[in-house]
N, C-alpha and C positions, 0 to 999 in steps of 0.2 A: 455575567461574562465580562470578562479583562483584555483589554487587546491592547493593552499597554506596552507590557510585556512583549508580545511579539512586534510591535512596532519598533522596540528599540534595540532588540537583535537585529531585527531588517537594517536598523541605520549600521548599525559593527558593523554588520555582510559587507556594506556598501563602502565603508571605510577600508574593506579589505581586497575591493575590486569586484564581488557580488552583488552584480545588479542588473537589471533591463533582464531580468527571465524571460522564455520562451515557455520554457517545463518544467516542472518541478517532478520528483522519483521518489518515491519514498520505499524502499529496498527492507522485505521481510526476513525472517530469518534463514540464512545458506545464500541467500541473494544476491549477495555484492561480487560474484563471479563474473556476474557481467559488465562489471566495469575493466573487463581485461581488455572489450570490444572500444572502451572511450579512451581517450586522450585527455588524462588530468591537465587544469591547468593553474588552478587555483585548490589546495587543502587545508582542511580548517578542523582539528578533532572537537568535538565537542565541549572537552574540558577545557578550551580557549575560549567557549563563549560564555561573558557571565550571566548567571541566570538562566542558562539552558542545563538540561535535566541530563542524564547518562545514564545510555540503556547498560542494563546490571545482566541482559542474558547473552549465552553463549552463542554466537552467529551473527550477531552487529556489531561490528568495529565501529562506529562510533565517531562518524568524521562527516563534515561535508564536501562534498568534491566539485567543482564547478566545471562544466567543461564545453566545449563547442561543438555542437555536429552540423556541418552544412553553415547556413546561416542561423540557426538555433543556437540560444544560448539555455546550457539546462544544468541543475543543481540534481545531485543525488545526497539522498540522507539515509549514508549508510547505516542505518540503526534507528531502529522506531523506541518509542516508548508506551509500555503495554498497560492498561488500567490494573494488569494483576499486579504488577510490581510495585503497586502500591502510589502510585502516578496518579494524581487528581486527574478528568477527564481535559480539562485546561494545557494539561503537561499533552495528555498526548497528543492534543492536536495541535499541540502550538507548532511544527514543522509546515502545515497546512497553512497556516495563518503567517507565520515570518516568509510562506512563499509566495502568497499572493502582497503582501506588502513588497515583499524586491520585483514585482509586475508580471508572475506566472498567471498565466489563464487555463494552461492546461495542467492535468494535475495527475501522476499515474501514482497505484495506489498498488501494491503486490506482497504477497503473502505467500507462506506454506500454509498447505490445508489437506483435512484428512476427505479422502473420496466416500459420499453418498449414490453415486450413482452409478449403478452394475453396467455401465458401458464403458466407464474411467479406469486407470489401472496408474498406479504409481509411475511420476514421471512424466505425467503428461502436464498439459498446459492448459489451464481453462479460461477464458475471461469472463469476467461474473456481467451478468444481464441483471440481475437483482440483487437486491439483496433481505434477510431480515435479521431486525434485529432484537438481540437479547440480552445487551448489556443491560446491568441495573442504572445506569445511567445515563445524562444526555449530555455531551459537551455544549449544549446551548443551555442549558437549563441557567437563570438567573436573568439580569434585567440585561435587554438588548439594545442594542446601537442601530438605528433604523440607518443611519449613514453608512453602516457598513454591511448590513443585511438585513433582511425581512426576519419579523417577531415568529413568522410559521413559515416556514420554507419547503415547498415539495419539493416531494421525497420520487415522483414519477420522472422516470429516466432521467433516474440519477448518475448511471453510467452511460455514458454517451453513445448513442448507436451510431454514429459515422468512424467514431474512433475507433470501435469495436471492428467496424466494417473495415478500415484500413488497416490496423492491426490483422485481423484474419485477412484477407486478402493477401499483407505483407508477405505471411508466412506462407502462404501455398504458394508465393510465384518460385519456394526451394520445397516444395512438396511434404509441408509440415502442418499435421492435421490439428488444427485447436479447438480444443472444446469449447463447449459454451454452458453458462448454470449459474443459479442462485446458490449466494454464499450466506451462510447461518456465523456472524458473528454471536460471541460472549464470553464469557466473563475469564475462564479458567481461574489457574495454570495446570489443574490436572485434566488430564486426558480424560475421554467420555467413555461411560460403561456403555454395552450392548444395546442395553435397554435404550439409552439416549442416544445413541445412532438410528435408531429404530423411531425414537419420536421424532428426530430432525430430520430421515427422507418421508415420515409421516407427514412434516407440515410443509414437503416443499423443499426442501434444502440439498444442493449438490454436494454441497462442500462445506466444510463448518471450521473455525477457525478463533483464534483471539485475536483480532486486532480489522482493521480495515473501514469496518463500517464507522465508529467516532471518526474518522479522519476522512469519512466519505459525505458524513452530514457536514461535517465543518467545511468543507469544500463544497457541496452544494449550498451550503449557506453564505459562500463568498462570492456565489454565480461561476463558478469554476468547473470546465468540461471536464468529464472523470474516466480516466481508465481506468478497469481495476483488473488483475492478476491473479491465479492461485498458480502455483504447482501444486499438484496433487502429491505428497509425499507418503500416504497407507491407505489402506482402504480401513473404512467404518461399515463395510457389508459383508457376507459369506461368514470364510471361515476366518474370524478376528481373532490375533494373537499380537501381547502386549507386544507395543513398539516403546522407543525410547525415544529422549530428545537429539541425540547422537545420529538415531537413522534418518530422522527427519531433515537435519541438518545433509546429510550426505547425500540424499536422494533429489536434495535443492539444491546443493552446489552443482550434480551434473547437470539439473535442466536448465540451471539458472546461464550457462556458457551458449544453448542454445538459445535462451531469451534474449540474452544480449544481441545477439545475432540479428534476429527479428524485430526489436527496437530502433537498431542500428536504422532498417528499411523504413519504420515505422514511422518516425523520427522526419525523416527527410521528404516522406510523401507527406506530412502534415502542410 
């Protein structure tokens, strides 16, 4: 592992007025509707930073936005980068790792995801209590920096249960039920056959997804409190008919204007 690299993006950020974080965002795909809820104050697209990567799929614009809520200062990264797109796992977490270098300690992690569990129905909002994982690879994997994290890092609440707890809490004082479930990260980018929806609520999984979990270790490996996020964008149970990357996208931009919402509350009770 290299933290070079993300240390001397952190310094540009700071060069650019990004610095002293509260939270860091890292926004899935259809996601960045809820920055209609912030007040930009600082934009930065990706292609301005050198050495930072650009997400190549359709629903991440591609920017950082820095902004204030309260006394909170929080970064959003409008656009992830996915290990499918051919992203060494380095790349994708480097968003993770240039946030805790500008002094994020809290770290929200969110995604689209297809629903494993016959209580979910598209559109809803789940926050993952677990996670497992199935990438073929490990963004710690290589030689490690004891100064900036332990050589084996638990992985036991990983997402933080008081977060989680004020987050839900948040959204019921406007009577907004959120789910709760284990998220199955891996590998894609095609979409899962029957059969494999069937093995992932076999082993446990509410929700299954590409992305989340590398950007969840690399954060529990920086000592970083974790939220994490899905919408539920189709179901992987019942009667299953192909979806596209279109619907997905569409089904996250409407829930993604009530997340922001929710955040907004989230945010401020922290």
């Amino acid at each position: 592992m290299s933290f070079q690299k993300a240390f001397e993006i952190a310094e540009f950020l700071k060069s650019k007025g990004v610095k002293d974080l509260s939270i860091s965002v890292v926004l899935g795909t259809g996601i960045s509707k809820i920055m209609e809820h912030f007040t930009p104050k600082i934009e930065i697209p990706y292609s301005e930073i050198s050495g930072f990567p650009v997400s190549t799929v359709k629903g991440h614009t591609g920017r950082i936005i820095f902004s204030h809520t309260g006394d909170k200062k929080v970064a959003f990264f409008c656009g992830r980068f996915h290990y499918y797109e051919g992203y060494s796992m380095e790349d994708v977490v480097l968003p993770v790792r240039v946030s805790k270098f500008l002094g994020a300690e809290v770290l929200v992690l969110t995604n689209a995801a297809g629903g494993l569990n016959p209580s979910f129905k598209p559109g809803d909002i789940m926050v993952i209590t677990d996670h497992i994982n199935l990438f073929p690879e490990n963004p710690l994997r290589g030689k490690n920096d004891e100064n900036i994290g332990p050589r084996f890092p638990s992985m036991i609440n990983a997402y933080d249960p008081l977060l989680r707890k004020v987050f839900i809490d948040s959204a019921s004082e406007d009577g907004i039920n959120i789910k709760e479930g284990i998220y199955a990260g891996w590998q894609g980018p095609n979409l899962e056959t029957k059969a494999e929806y069937r093995f992932l609520r076999i082993i446990g999984a509410d929700a299954v997804g590409m992305s989340t979990v590398p950007e969840a270790i690399a954060g529990k490996h920086l000592n970083m409190k974790i939220l994490g996020i899905s919408i539920i964008t189709n179901m992987g149970i019942g009667e299953i008919t192909p979806h596209s990357h279109e619907d997905v996208i569409r089904v996250a931009e409407k829930s993604s204007e009530l997340l922001g919402k929710i955040l907004i509350k989230w945010i401020k009770k922290l």
